[in-house]
C-alpha positions in Angstrom: -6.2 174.0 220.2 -3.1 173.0 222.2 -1.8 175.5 224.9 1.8 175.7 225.2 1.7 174.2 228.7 0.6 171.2 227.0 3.0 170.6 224.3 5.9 168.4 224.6 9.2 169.6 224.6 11.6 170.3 221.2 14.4 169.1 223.4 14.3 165.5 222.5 13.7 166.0 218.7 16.6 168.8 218.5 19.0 165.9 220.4 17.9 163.2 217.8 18.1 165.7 214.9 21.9 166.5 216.0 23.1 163.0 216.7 21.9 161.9 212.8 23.7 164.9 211.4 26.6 163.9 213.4 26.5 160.1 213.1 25.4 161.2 208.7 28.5 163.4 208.8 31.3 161.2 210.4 31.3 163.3 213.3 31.2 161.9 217.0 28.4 163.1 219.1 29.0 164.3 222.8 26.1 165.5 224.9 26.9 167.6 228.0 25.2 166.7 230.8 24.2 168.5 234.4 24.9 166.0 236.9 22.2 165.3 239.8 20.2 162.8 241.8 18.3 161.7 238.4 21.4 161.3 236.4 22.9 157.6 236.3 26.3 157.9 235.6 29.8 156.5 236.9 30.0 159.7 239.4 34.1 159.3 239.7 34.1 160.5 236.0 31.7 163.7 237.2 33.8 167.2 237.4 32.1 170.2 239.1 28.9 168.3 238.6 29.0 167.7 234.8 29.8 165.1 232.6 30.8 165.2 229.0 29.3 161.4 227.2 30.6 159.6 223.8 27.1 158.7 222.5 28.7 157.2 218.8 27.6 154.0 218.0 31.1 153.0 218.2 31.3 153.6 222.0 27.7 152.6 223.0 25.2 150.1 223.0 21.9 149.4 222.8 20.8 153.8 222.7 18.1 154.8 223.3 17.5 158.4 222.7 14.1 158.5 224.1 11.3 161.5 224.7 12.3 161.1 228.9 15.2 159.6 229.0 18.6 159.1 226.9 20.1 155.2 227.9 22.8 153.7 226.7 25.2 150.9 227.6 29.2 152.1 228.1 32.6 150.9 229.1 34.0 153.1 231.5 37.9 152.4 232.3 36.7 148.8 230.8 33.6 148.4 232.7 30.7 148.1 231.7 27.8 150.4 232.9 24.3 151.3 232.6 23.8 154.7 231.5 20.3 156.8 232.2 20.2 160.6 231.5 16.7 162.3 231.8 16.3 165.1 228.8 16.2 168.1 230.5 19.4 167.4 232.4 21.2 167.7 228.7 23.6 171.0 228.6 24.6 170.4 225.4 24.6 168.4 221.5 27.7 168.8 219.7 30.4 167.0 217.3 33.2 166.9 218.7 35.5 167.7 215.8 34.1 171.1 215.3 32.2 171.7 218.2 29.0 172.5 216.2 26.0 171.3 217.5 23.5 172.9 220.3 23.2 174.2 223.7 20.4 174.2 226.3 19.3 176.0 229.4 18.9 174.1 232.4 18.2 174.4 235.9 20.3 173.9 239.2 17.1 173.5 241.0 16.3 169.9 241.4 12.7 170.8 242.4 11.8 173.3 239.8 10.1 172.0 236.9 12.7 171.9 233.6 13.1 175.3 232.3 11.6 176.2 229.0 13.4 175.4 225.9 15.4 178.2 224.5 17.9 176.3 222.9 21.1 178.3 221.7 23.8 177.4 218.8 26.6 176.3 220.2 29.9 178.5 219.4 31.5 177.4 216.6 35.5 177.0 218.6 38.3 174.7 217.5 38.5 171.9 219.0 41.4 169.7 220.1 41.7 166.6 218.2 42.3 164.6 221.3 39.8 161.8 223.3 38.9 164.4 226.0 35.6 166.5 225.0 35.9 170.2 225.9 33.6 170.6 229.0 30.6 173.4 228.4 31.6 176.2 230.2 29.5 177.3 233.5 28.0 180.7 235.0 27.2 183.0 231.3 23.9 184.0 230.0 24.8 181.0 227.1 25.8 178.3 227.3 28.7 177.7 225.2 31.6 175.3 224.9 35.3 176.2 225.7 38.6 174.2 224.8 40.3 173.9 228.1 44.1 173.0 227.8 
């Protein structure tokens, strides 16, 4: 028998469920993402140390949405990057036309070990229409996304 120490997280599966439902649906998927030293992303487009990521097929290439690791290819303001974002640095899952997807817990300690999955449905909110994905909120018990205007 398998301890629970020793099984590998949900966290990647629920992400991979989400995007197909998304991509299956016509929705865009967005993840959320807590920015740190493991995180490779174009850091200018970073606000209060999170990021918001188009992960469609029609704004990435070559995805991987790995066990460790989500990587993609991206244009950002027309140039081309190299995206790497470990899996327990992802806030959040969601379409962006309804907001509906999943939130997830994780840690502001770079040391500590990734905090144990106790992912959280994400509030079902309007969202705006617009090309700017509503950042997760910060500092509550759950996670949950707000539109900002």
């Amino acid at each position: 028998m398998i301890s629970s120490t020793e099984l590998p997280s949900t966290r990647p599966y629920l992400i991979r469920a989400l995007y197909d439902w998304c991509s299956d649906n016509g929705f865009t998927p967005y993840v959320a993402v807590k920015v740190d030293q493991s995180v490779q992303v174009p850091r200018e487009y970073v606000q209060g140390g999170e990021i918001v990521l188009n992960v469609s097929m029609d704004a990435t290439s070559s995805l991987k949405l790995g066990n460790e690791f989500i990587e993609f290819k991206a244009r950002f303001g027309g140039q081309p990057r190299d995206i790497m974002v470990p899996i327990h640095r992802v806030m959040a899952i969601y379409a962006r036309e309804n907001g509906q997807g999943m939130a997830f817990p994780v840690s502001d300690d770079a040391t500590a070990e990734p905090p144990a999955l106790s992912a959280v449905p994400v509030q079902d909110a309007p969202v705006d229409e617009g090309d700017d994905p509503p950042p997760p909120s910060s500092g509550s018990a759950r996670p949950a996304l707000k539109r900002i205007k």
